[in-house]
C-alpha positions in Angstrom: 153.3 132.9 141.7 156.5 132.3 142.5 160.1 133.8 141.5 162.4 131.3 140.1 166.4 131.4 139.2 167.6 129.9 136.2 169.7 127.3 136.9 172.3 125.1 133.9 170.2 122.0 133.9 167.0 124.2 132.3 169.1 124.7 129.1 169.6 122.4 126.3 172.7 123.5 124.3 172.7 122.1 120.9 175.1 123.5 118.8 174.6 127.1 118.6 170.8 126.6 119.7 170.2 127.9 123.6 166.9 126.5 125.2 165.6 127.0 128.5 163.2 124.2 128.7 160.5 125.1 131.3 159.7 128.1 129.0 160.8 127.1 125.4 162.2 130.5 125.1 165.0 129.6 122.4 168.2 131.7 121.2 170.3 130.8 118.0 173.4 132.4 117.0 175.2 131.9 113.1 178.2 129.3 113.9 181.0 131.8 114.9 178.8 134.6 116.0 178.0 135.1 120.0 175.2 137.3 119.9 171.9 135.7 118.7 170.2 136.1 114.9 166.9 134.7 116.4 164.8 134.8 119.3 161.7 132.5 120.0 159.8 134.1 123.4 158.4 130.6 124.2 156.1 131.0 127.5 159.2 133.3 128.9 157.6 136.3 130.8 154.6 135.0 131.4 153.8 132.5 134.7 154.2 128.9 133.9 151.2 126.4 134.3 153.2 125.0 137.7 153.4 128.7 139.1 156.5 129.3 138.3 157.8 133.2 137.4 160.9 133.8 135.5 161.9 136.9 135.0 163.0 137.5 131.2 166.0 139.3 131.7 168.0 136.9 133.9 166.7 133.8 131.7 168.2 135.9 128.6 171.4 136.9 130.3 172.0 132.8 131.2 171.0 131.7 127.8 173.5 134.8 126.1 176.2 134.3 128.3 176.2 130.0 127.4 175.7 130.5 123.6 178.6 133.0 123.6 180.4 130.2 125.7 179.6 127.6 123.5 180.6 129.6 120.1 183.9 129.5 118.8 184.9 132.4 116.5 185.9 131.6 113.0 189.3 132.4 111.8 
């Protein structure tokens, strides 16, 4: 098992959909909100197929900190 960093080319950014692909964890915010209204856990927190370990928290801090990047507040 071995500990892996996130890194930007993981994530798909769609709008105000966050993905980090190797785990299909997936965060999605309402347009003009940065904090998420739903989480899907995906394989995150659990050790991939290829070995890999992600720790949750730093996948979710990288996936917050893009969707709140990506999300322009209304008004």
């Amino acid at each position: 098992m071995a500990h892996v960093t996130p890194i930007l080319h993981e994530f798909d950014l769609l709008g105000n959909v966050v993905t980090h692909k190797p785990t299909g964890a997936m965060w999605v915010a309402y347009e003009g909100v940065k904090t998420p209204h739903s989480f899907k856990r995906g394989s995150l927190g659990r050790t991939l197929a290829s070995g890999d370990d992600y720790y949750p928290e730093e996948v979710a801090a990288f996936a917050l900190a893009l969707l709140a990047e990506r999300i322009k507040p209304c008004g």
